[in-house]
C-alpha positions, 0 to 999 in steps of 0.5 A, a space after each residue: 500500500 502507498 499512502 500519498 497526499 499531494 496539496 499543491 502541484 501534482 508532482 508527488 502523486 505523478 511520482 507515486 503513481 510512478 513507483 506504484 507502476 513499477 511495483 506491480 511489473 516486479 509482480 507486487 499486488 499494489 494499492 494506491 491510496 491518494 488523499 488529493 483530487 484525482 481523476 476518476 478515469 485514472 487507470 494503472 495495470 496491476 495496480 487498485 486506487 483508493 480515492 480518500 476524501 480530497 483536500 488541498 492546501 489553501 495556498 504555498 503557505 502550507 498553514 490551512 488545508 481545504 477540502 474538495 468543495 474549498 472549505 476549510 476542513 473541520 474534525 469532523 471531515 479529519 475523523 471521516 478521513 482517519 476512518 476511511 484510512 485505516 478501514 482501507 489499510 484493515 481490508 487490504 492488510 498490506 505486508 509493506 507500506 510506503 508513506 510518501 514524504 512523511 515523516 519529512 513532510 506531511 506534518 499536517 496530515 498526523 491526524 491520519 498518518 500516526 494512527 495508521 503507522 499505529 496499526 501497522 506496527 499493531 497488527 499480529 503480522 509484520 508490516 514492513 514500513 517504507 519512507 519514499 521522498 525526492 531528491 531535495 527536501 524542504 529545511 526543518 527552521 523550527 526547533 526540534 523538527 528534524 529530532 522529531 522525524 528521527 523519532 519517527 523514523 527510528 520508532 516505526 521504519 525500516 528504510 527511507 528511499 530517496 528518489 534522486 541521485 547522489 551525484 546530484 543531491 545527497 540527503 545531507 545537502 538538505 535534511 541536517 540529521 542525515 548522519 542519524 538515519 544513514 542505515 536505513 537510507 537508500 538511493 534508487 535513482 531519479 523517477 523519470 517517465 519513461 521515453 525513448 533514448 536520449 535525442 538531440 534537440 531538433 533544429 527543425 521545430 525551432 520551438 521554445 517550450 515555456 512551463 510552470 509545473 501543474 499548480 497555478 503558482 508559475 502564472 508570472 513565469 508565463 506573462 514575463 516569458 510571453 513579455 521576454 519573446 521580443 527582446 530574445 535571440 530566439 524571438 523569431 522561433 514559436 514559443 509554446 506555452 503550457 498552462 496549468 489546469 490549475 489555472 482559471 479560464 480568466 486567466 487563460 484567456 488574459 495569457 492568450 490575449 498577451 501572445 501574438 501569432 508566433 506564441 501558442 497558448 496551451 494547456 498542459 499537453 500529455 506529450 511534454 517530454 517528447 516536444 522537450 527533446 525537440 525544443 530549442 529552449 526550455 524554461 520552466 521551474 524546477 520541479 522534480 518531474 520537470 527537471 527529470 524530463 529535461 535531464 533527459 535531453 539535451 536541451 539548453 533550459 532555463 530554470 526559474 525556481 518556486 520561491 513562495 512562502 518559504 519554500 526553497 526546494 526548487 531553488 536547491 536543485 535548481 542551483 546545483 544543476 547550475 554548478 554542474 553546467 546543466 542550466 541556468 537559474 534566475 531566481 523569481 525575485 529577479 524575474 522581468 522580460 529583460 533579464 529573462 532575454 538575458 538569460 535565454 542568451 546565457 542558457 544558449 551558450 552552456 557546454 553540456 557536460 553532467 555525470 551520468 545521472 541514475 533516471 531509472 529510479 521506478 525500476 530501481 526502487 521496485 528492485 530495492 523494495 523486492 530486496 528489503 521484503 525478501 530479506 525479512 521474510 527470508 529472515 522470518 523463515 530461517 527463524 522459524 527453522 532455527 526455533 524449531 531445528 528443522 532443515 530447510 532447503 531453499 530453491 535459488 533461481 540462479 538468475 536472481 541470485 543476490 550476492 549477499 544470499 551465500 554470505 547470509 546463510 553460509 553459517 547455517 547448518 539446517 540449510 542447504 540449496 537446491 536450483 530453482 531452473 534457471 530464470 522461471 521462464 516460461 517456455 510452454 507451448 499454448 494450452 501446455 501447463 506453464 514449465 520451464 524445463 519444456 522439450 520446446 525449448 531451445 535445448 542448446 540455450 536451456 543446457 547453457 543456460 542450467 550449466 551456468 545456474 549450476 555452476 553459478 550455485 556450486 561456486 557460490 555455495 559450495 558444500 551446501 548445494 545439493 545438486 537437486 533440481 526443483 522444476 519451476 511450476 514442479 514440471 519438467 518434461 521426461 526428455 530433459 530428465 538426462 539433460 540434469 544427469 549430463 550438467 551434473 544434477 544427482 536429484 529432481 523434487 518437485 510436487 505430489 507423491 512420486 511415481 518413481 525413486 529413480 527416473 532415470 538411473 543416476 537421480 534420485 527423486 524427492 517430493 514435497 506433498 503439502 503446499 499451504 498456498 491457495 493459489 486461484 485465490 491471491 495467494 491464501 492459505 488453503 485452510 488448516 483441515 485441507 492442509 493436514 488431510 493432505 498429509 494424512 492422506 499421504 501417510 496412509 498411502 505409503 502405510 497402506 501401500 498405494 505409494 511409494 512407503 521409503 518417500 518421506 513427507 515433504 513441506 512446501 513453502 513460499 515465503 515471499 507471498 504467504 499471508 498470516 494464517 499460512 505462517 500461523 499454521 506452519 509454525 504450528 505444524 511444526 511445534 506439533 510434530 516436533 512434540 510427537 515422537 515418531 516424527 523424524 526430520 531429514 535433512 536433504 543434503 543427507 537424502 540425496 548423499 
C-alpha cells in the first residue's frame, strides 16, 4: 500500500503513481491510496486506487488545508478521513507500506498518518514500513523538527528511499540529521517517465517550450516569458506555452490575449517530454518531474525556481544543476522580460557536460523494495527453522541470485540449496501447463543456460548445494530428465507423491506433498483441515501401500507471498510434530548423499 497526499502541484502523486507502476511489473499486488483530487478515469495495470476524501492546501503557505468543495476542513471531515484510512489499510492488510514524504513532510496530515503507522506496527503480522521522498527536501527552521522525524523514523521504519541521485543531491545537502538515519537510507535513482533514448534537440521545430509545473503558482513565469519573446535571440522561433489546469479560464484567456501569432497558448499537453527533446529552449521551474524530463535531453533550459512562502526546494536543485553546467537559474525575485532575454542568451551558450545521472529510479526502487521484503521474510523463515531445528532447503533461481544470499546463510547448518531452473521462464507451448524445463525449448540455450545456474550455485555455495533440481511450476518434461544427469544434477523434487525413486538411473527423486498456498485465490492459505488431510492422506498411502512407503513427507513453502494464517499454521505444524515422537526430520543434503 502507498499512502500519498499531494496539496499543491501534482508532482508527488505523478511520482507515486510512478513507483506504484513499477511495483506491480516486479509482480507486487499494489494499492494506491491518494488523499488529493484525482481523476476518476485514472487507470494503472496491476495496480487498485483508493480515492480518500480530497483536500488541498489553501495556498504555498502550507498553514490551512481545504477540502474538495474549498472549505476549510473541520474534525469532523479529519475523523471521516482517519476512518476511511485505516478501514482501507484493515481490508487490504498490506505486508509493506510506503508513506510518501512523511515523516519529512506531511506534518499536517498526523491526524491520519500516526494512527495508521499505529496499526501497522499493531497488527499480529509484520508490516514492513517504507519512507519514499525526492531528491531535495524542504529545511526543518523550527526547533526540534528534524529530532522529531528521527523519532519517527527510528520508532516505526525500516528504510527511507530517496528518489534522486547522489551525484546530484545527497540527503545531507538538505535534511541536517542525515548522519542519524544513514542505515536505513537508500538511493534508487531519479523517477523519470519513461521515453525513448536520449535525442538531440531538433533544429527543425525551432520551438521554445515555456512551463510552470501543474499548480497555478508559475502564472508570472508565463506573462514575463510571453513579455521576454521580443527582446530574445530566439524571438523569431514559436514559443509554446503550457498552462496549468490549475489555472482559471480568466486567466487563460488574459495569457492568450498577451501572445501574438508566433506564441501558442496551451494547456498542459500529455506529450511534454517528447516536444522537450525537440525544443530549442526550455524554461520552466524546477520541479522534480520537470527537471527529470529535461535531464533527459539535451536541451539548453532555463530554470526559474518556486520561491513562495518559504519554500526553497526548487531553488536547491535548481542551483546545483547550475554548478554542474546543466542550466541556468534566475531566481523569481529577479524575474522581468529583460533579464529573462538575458538569460535565454546565457542558457544558449552552456557546454553540456553532467555525470551520468541514475533516471531509472521506478525500476530501481521496485528492485530495492523486492530486496528489503525478501530479506525479512527470508529472515522470518530461517527463524522459524532455527526455533524449531528443522532443515530447510531453499530453491535459488540462479538468475536472481543476490550476492549477499551465500554470505547470509553460509553459517547455517539446517540449510542447504537446491536450483530453482534457471530464470522461471516460461517456455510452454499454448494450452501446455506453464514449465520451464519444456522439450520446446531451445535445448542448446536451456543446457547453457542450467550449466551456468549450476555452476553459478556450486561456486557460490559450495558444500551446501545439493545438486537437486526443483522444476519451476514442479514440471519438467521426461526428455530433459538426462539433460540434469549430463550438467551434473544427482536429484529432481518437485510436487505430489512420486511415481518413481529413480527416473532415470543416476537421480534420485524427492517430493514435497503439502503446499499451504491457495493459489486461484491471491495467494491464501488453503485452510488448516485441507492442509493436514493432505498429509494424512499421504501417510496412509505409503502405510497402506498405494505409494511409494521409503518417500518421506515433504513441506512446501513460499515465503515471499504467504499471508498470516499460512505462517500461523506452519509454525504450528511444526511445534506439533516436533512434540510427537515418531516424527523424524531429514535433512536433504543427507537424502540425496
Amino acid at each position: 500500500m502507498i499512502y500519498v497526499q499531494h496539496l499543491l502541484g501534482i508532482g508527488h502523486l505523478q511520482r507515486a503513481m510512478q513507483l506504484a507502476e513499477a511495483l506491480a511489473r516486479q509482480g507486487f499486488a499494489v494499492e494506491l491510496v491518494s488523499g488529493g483530487s484525482v481523476p476518476q478515469h485514472l487507470h494503472i495495470d496491476g495496480v487498485d486506487i483508493t480515492r480518500l476524501a480530497p483536500l488541498r492546501s489553501k495556498d504555498a503557505s502550507f498553514t490551512q488545508l481545504l477540502d474538495g468543495d474549498g472549505k476549510a476542513i473541520d474534525e469532523a471531515f479529519r475523523q471521516g478521513r482517519r476512518e476511511q484510512l485505516l478501514q482501507r489499510f484493515n481490508a487490504y492488510a498490506p505486508d509493506l507500506l510506503i508513506t510518501e514524504t512523511f515523516p519529512f513532510g506531511r506534518r499536517m496530515m498526523r491526524f491520519e498518518l500516526l494512527p495508521l503507522l499505529q496499526a501497522a506496527k499493531a497488527v499480529s503480522r509484520r508490516v514492513m514500513l517504507v519512507c519514499s521522498i525526492r531528491d531535495i527536501l524542504q529545511p526543518k527552521s523550527k526547533v526540534g523538527r528534524n529530532e522529531e522525524i528521527c523519532a519517527l523514523l527510528d520508532e516505526y521504519y525500516d528504510h527511507v528511499l530517496i528518489h534522486g541521485d547522489p551525484g546530484i543531491a545527497r540527503l545531507q545537502d538538505s535534511f541536517a540529521l542525515a548522519s542519524r538515519i544513514e542505515d536505513k537510507v537508500c538511493y534508487s535513482g531519479y523517477i523519470a517517465r519513461r521515453s525513448p533514448v536520449l535525442v538531440d534537440s531538433d533544429e527543425n521545430s525551432a520551438e521554445v517550450l515555456v512551463s510552470a509545473g501543474g499548480s497555478a503558482t508559475g502564472l508570472h513565469i508565463l506573462k514575463t516569458a510571453i513579455a521576454a519573446k521580443p527582446l530574445s535571440s530566439l524571438a523569431s522561433h514559436r514559443w509554446r506555452v503550457l498552462v496549468s489546469p490549475a489555472i482559471d479560464t480568466h486567466q487563460f484567456e488574459e495569457l492568450r490575449a498577451l501572445a501574438d501569432d508566433t506564441v501558442v497558448v496551451e494547456r498542459n499537453i500529455p506529450d511534454f517530454p517528447q516536444r522537450l527533446r525537440r525544443a530549442s529552449l526550455s524554461i520552466s521551474q524546477a520541479g522534480y518531474n520537470t527537471v527529470t524530463d529535461l535531464l533527459q535531453t539535451r536541451t539548453p533550459a532555463c530554470l526559474i525556481p518556486f520561491a513562495g512562502g518559504s519554500e526553497v526546494e526548487q531553488q536547491l536543485r535548481a542551483r546545483r544543476l547550475q554548478q554542474l553546467g546543466r542550466v541556468i537559474v534566475l531566481e523569481e525575485a529577479d524575474l522581468s522580460p529583460e533579464n529573462l532575454a538575458a538569460v535565454i542568451d546565457q542558457a544558449l551558450q552552456l557546454k553540456q557536460s553532467l555525470p551520468e545521472i541514475n533516471l531509472d529510479g521506478a525500476r530501481h526502487s521496485a528492485e530495492i523494495i523486492e530486496a528489503a521484503e525478501d530479506s525479512a521474510e527470508l529472515e522470518r523463515l530461517i527463524a522459524i527453522s532455527q526455533r524449531y531445528q528443522v532443515p530447510l532447503t531453499l530453491a535459488v533461481i540462479p538468475s536472481r541470485l543476490k550476492p549477499d544470499l551465500a554470505q547470509r546463510v553460509s553459517a547455517e547448518l539446517l540449510i542447504s540449496i537446491s536450483q530453482h531452473g534457471y530464470a522461471h521462464q516460461n517456455h510452454a507451448v499454448v494450452a501446455e501447463k506453464k514449465r520451464e524445463l519444456s522439450k520446446h525449448a531451445d535445448q542448446q540455450q536451456l543446457q547453457a543456460d542450467l550449466t551456468l545456474g549450476y555452476r553459478l550455485l556450486q561456486q557460490s555455495f559450495g558444500e551446501q548445494f545439493n545438486r537437486v533440481m526443483v522444476p519451476p511450476w514442479n514440471r519438467i518434461d521426461d526428455e530433459l530428465l538426462e539433460l540434469l544427469v549430463t550438467i551434473g544434477f544427482r536429484g529432481i523434487s518437485a510436487m505430489k507423491a512420486r511415481r518413481s525413486a529413480r527416473p532415470t538411473d543416476r537421480l534420485l527423486q524427492i517430493n514435497t506433498h503439502l503446499d499451504p498456498i491457495h493459489w486461484r485465490h491471491r495467494g491464501g492459505f488453503i485452510g488448516s483441515y485441507p492442509a493436514i488431510a493432505i498429509l494424512v492422506q499421504h501417510l496412509q498411502a505409503r502405510r497402506l501401500g498405494y505409494r511409494d512407503a521409503d518417500e518421506p513427507s515433504g513441506l512446501l513453502s513460499h515465503h515471499l507471498v504467504q499471508n498470516q494464517a499460512t505462517w500461523g499454521f506452519i509454525e504450528e505444524l511444526l511445534a506439533f510434530l516436533n512434540q510427537h515422537a515418531a516424527v523424524e526430520w531429514l535433512d536433504s543434503r543427507s537424502i540425496w548423499a
